[in-house]
Structure formats: C-alpha cells, structure tokens
N, C-alpha and C positions, 0 to 999 in steps of 0.2 A: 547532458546531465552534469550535479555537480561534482562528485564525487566515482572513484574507482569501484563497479559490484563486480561481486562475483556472482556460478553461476547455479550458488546453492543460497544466495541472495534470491536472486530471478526466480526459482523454483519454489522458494518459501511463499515467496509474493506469489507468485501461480494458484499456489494450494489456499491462498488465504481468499483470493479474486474467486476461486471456483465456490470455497464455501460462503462468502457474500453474495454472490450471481445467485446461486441459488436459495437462499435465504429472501433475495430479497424478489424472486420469482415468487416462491412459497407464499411468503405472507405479503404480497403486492405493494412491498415499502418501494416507493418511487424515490424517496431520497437516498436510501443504500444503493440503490440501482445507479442510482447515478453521480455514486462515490467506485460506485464496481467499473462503470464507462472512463470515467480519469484514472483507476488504477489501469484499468488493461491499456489506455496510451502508454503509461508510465512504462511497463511490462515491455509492450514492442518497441519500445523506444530505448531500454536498456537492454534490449537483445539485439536490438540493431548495435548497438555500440561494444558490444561481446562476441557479435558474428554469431549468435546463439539463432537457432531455425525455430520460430515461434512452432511449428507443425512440429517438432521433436519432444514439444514440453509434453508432458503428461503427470496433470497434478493428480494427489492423493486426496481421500477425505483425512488420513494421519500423515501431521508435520511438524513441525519442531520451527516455532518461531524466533527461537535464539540466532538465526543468521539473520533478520530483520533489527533485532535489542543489540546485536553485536556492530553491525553498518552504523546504527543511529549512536551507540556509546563510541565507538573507533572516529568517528567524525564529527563529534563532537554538537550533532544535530539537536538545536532545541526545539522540542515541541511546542507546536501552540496550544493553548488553554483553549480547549475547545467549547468548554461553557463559559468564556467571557471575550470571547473572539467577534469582532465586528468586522464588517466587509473590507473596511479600509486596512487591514492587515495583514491582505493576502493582492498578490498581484498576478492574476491569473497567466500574466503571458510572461512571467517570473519562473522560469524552471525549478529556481533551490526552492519558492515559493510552492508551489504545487508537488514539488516531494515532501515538504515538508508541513504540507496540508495531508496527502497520503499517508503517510508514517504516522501523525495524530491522531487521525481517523483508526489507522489499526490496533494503534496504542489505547486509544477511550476505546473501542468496540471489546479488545481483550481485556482490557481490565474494568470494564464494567460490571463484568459477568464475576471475577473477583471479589469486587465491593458487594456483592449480595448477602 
C-alpha cells in the first residue's frame, strides 16, 4: 500500500464494505458489488500490512467516516472525478491507483446522498 493506516482506518472501511455488500445484495446493483469485491482486497490487504486478524473485525451498521476524510486529507490523496473519469486514468495493477479509485467511490457514494 501506499501510505501508513491505522486501525480505526481499517474498521471505518470495514463498516463502509458491510453497508455496500449489503446494499448492493438488496437492490442486485452488480456494479456496487463489485466496487464491495476491490474494497474487501484493499481491507485484507491493509490488514495484512497492520498484522490486523481479518476474523477480529466486527463492522457496525453506526460509524464515523472521519478516519477515511482524515487518511485521504493527511496524505494529501486526490480524488478522481468520478463523472469524467475514463478507463485510461486508472491502472488497475497500480496500488495508489486502486486506493485511490476506492476512496472516490466512497467519497461520490457519501456525498451523493448530500447533494439531494
């Protein structure tokens, strides 16, 4: 990964993965679904690098996204415009690439719901 998380990072992303799993079970969005399948790599991927025991997480449906806007503002992570983003701007076998595909995706998902 590129960047240092911690492990109230990990757990925010946890609670955010369980409520898109299920959201995109619920209403059978196959694209959420498989923005939920690249976050949970991301997840065991930055627990393997924390020594964090994926079987010890236990997400909430109540969480507090501020350690996710806190990782992305501290490192200074730019988002991508996720309505004017074309394929050639993301390199899938790119790590800071696909975190920082993830972190847009969570960032338009919760502030969509905002802009209503």
């Amino acid at each position: 990964m590129v960047f240092t998380k911690t492990s109230e990072y990990v757990m925010a992303l946890c609670c955010v993965h369980k409520m898109l799993y299920d959201k995109s079970r619920e209403t059978r969005d196959q694209r959420l679904y498989g923005i939920t399948v690249v976050l949970l790599k991301y997840i065991k991927k930055a627990c393997d690098e924390l020594g964090i025991d994926t079987r010890t997480l236990a997400p909430t449906d109540k969480f507090d996204l501020a350690p996710i806007y806190e990782y992305v503002r501290v490192n200074q992570i730019h988002l991508y415009d996720l309505t004017n983003m074309n394929d050639s701007d993301m390199d899938p076998l790119n790590d800071a690439h696909i975190e920082r595909f993830i972190l847009s995706h969570i960032n338009y998902i919760f502030t969509r719901a905002e802009r209503r």
